[in-house]
N, C-alpha and C positions, 0 to 999 in steps of 0.2 A: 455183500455186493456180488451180483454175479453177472458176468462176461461173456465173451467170446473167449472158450480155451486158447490156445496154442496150437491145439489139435486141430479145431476149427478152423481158425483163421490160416495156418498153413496149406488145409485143405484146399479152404475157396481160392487159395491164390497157385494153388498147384505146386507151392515150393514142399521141401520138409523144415521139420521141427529147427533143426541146426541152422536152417538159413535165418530162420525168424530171430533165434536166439543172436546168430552174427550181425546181422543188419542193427540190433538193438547193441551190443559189446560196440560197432565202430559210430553209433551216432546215427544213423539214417532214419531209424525207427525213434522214436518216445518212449523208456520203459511203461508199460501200465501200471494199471491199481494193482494190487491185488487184493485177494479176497483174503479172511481172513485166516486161511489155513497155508498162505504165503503164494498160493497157487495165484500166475499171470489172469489177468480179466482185463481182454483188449475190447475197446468198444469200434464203433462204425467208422471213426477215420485212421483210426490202424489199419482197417481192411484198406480205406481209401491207400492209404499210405503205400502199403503193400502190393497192393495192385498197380500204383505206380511205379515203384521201384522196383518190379516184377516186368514190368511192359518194355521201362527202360533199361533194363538189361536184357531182355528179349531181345532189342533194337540192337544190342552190343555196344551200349555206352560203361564206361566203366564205373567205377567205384565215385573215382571224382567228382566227373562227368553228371552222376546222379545226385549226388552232394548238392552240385553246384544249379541243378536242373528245378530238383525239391525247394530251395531257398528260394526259385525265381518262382514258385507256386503261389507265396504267398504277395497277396493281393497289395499290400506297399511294397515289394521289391520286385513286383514283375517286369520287366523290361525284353519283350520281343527281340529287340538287336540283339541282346548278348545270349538269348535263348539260341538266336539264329549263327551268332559265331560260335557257341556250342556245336550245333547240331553240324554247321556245317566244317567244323573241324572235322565233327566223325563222318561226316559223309564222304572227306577226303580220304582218311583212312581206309572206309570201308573200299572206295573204288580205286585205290594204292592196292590192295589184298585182293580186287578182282584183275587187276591187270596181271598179279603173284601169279593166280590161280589159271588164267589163260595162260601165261608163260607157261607154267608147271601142266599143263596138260599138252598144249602143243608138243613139247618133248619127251613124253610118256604115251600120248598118239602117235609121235611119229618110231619110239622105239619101238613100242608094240607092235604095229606095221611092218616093222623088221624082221619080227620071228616067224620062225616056218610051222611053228607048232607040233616038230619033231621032237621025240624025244632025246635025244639028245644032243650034245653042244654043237656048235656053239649058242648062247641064249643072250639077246642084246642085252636083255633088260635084266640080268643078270651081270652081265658085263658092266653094264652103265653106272650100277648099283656098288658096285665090285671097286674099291678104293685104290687095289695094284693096276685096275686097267685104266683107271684117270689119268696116269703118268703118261701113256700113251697113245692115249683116243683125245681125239681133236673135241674139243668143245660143239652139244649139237645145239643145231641153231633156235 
């Protein structure tokens, strides 16, 4: 019998070796045949497979989240709604982590803003960093 190596199919999907092997240890993948020298021989919906659980970790769905996404692929278990409370769980997440990300820049803009670009002290962003001067610098906004 002969396959798509391991090598291959890591390829096409742009992961490495170790991810293919992991996804296969916690469940997500199907182990393959293999050929007769014990060697893996994945065929065309492993790549399918792969490339989905590639795409959807792209997106930043988690381990679960793809678990739970792969199941609803198949053709009697598909159900749109709970795809859609899936996704739109992580889409809450995601835009939870961009409001982080505005915060965390707003205040990293505006300390930056502060320095003179002298070499020497005082340095905000240094200070802000600086765990003894938390005790007595006022929260920035």
């Amino acid at each position: 019998m002969r396959g798509i190596t391991i090598g291959q199919i890591a390829k096409a999907a742009g992961v490495n070796l170790e991810t293919v092997r992991y996804y296969e240890r916690i469940g997500l993948m199907p182990p393959p045949a293999r050929t007769g020298g014990g060697h893996r021989a994945y065929d065309g919906e492993h790549v399918r497979l792969l490339a989905f659980i590639r795409h959807a970790r792209d997106l930043g769905f988690g381990i679960d989240d793809v678990r739970a996404l792969l199941a609803l692929r198949d053709p009697s278990h598909r159900s749109c709604a709970e795809v859609r409370t899936i996704a739109g769980a992580h889409l809450a997440k995601v835009r939870a982590k961009l409001a982080d990300l505005a915060r965390l820049e707003g205040i990293l803009a505006g300390t930056i803003a502060q320095c003179s670009g002298e070499p020497s002290p005082p340095c905000p962003v240094l200070d802000m960093l600086d765990p003894r001067d938390q005790m007595t610098r006022t929260p920035a906004p």
